[in-house]
TIFINU-59625 format. One record per atom (N, C-alpha, C, O, CB): residue in one letter; x, y, z. Coordinates in pm, whole numbers, plus 50000, padded with zeros to 5 digits. Each point is the difference from the previous one (the first is absolute). Glycine has a CB too. Layout:
! residues N
AXYZ
...
//
This chain:
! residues 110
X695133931994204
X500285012050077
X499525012249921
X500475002049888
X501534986950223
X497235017949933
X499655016449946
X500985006049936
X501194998750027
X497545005750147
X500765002949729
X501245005149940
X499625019250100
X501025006950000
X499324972349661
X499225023350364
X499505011850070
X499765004650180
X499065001550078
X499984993949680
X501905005150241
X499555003150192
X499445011550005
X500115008249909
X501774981950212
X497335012350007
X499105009050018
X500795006550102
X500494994950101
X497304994149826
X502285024650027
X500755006650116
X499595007550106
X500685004050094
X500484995749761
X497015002850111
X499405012150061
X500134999650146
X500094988150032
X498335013849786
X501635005550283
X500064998350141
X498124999949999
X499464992350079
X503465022450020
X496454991649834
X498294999650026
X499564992249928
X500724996249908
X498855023450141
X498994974649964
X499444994749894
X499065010649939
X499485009050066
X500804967850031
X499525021149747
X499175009049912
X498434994550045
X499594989150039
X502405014249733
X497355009650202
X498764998950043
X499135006449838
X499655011749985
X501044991750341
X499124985649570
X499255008249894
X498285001450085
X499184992750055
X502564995549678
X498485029050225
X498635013150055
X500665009649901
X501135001849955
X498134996750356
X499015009049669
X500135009249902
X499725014250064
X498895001550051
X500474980749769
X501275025350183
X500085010250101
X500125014049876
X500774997549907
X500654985450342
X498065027649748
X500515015949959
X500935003350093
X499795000750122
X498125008249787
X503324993550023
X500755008450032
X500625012249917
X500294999349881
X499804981950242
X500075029649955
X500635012649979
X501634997949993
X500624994750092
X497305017550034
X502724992849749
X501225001050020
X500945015249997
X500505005349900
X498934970650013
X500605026650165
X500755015149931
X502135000550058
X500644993850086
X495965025149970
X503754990749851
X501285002149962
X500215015150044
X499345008749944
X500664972949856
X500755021250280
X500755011750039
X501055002949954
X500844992649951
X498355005250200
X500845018449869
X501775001049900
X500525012150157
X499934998750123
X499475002649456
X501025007850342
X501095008950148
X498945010550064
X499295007349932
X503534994949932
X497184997550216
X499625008550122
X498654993850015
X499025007350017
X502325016349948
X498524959450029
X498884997450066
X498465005249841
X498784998950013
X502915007750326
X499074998549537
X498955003349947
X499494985149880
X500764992749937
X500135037950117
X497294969249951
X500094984049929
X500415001249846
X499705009949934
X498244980250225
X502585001949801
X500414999249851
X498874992149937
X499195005549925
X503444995050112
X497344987949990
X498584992249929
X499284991550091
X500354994750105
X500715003349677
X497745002150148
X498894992850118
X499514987949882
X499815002749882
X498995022850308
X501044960049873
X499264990749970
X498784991450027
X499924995450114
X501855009249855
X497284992549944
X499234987550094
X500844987349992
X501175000449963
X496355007849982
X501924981250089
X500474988849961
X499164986850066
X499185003250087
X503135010749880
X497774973350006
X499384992150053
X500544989950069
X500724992749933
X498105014249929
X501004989850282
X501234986350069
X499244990149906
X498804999849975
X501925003950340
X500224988549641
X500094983149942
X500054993450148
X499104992550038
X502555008949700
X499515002250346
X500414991850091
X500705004050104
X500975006549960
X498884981549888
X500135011550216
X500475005950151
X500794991850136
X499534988650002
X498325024349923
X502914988550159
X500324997850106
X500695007850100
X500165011749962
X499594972649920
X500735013050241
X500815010250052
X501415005949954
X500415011350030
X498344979050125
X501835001649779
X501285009849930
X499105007549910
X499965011950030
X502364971749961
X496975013249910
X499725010949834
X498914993949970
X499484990850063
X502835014849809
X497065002449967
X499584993849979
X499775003749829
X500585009949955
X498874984650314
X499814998249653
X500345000349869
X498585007249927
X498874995050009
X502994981850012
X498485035749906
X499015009549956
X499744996149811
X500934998649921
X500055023050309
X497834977649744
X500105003249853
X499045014849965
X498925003250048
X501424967349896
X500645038049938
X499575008150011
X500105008549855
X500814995349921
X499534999850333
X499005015649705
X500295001949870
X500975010649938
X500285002449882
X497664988650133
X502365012850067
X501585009849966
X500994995350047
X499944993850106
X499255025349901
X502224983049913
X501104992749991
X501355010350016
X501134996849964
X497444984949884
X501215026350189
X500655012150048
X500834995950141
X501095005849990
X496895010449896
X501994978050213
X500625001050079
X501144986949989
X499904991149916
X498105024050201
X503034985749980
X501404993149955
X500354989150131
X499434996550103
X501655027949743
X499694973950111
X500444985350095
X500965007150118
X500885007749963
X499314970849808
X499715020250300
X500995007050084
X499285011650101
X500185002650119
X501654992949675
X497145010950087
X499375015850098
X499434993650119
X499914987950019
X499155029849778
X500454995150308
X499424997050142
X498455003949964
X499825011049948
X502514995350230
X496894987849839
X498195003650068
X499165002250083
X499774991250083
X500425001949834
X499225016950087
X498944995450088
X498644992449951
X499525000949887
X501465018150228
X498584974549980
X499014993249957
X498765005650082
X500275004350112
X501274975449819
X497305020650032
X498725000850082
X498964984149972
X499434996549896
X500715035650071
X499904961350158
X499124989549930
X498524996550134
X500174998350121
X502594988249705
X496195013350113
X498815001950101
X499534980150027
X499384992249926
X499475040549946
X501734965550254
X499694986950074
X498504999050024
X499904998149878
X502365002150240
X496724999449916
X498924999750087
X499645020349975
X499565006749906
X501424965350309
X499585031549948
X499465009850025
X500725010250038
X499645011350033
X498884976349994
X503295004049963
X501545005649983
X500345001349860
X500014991949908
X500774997150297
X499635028549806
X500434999849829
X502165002650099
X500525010050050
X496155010049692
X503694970450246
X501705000650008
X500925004349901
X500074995449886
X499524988150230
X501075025049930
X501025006349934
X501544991149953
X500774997650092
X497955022750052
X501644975449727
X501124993150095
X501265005649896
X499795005049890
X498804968850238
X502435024649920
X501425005049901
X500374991549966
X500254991350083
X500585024049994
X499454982049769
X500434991049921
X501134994449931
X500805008950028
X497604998149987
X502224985549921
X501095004249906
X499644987449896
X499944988450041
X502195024750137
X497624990649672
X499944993749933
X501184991649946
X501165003549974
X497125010650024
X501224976049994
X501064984849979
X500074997249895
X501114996649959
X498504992750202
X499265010949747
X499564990449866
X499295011049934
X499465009650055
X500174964250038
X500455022849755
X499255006449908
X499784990049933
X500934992050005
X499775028849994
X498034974649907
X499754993749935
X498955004049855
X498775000550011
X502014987950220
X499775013649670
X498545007149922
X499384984949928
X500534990049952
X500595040549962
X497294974550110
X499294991149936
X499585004949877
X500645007049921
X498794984050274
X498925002849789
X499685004849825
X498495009350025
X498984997650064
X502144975049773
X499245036650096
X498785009449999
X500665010650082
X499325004850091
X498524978349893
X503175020450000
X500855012150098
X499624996250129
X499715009950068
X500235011349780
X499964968050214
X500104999350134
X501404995450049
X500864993449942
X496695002650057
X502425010350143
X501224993350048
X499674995350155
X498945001650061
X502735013849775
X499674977550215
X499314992650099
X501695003650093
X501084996949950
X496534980049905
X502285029350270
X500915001150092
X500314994050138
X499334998950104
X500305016549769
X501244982250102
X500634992350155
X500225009550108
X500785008949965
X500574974049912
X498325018150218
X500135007150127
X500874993750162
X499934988750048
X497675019849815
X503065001950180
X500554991150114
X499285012950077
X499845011549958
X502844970849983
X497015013050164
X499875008550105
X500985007050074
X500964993150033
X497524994449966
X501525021350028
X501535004350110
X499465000650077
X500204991350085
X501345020649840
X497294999750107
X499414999050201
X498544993950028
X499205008350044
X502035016850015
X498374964549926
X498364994549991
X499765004650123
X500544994650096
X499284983349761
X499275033350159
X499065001150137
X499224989450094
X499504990249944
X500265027849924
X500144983050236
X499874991950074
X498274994849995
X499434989250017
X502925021750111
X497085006049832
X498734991849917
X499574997749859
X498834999649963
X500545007650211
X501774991149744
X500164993349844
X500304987550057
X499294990949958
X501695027749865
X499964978250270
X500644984450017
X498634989650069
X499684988549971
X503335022550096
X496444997750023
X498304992250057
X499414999749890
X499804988449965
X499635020550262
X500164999249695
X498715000049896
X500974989249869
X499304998749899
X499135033650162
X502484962949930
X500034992949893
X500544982450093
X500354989949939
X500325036749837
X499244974550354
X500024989350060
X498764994450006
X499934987949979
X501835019150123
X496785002349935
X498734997850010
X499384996749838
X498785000449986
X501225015950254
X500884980549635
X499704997549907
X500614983949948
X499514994049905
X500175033550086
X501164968750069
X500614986650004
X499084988050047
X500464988650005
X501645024150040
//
């Protein structure tokens, strides 16, 4: 018997995607902006490695990530932090609202 159940409601789709991460603070003004790179993706989240280690487990995101010929906006909440070696780090993402054309463009990648 597995020692590990899989809990995801999606399946992961490893694609390497640029994404934009940025951080807002009060009145809508941005606090920090990121690049970053998808490792892996599906319709709940998806998992970024990236080289600043500044942001926290818990904060909200936006994301900008360019599908094809859709760049989708999506709101985030980070799940996971993980630091690797060489000051990289690598973040877990849940989605809160996946657009209806983020949820097509990463179905048309499955």
């Amino acid at each position: 018997m597995p020692s590990h159940i899989e809990k995801r409601k999606h399946t992961r789709i490893a694609k390497s995607f640029f994404v934009s991460i940025k951080k807002y603070g009060g009145a809508k003004t941005l606090k920090l902006a990121y690049t970053g790179i998808i490792t892996n993706l599906s319709e709940g989240g998806m998992f970024i490695e990236m080289k600043d280690d500044s942001l926290a487990v818990g904060s909200k995101v936006n994301l900008s990530v360019c599908f094809d010929k859709d760049i989708v906006k999506i709101p985030s909440l980070i799940l996971r932090l993980e630091n690797l070696r060489k000051g990289r780090t690598c973040v877990g993402l849940k989605f809160l609202n996946l657009p209806e054309t983020g949820r097509q463009s990463i179905q048309r990648l499955q």
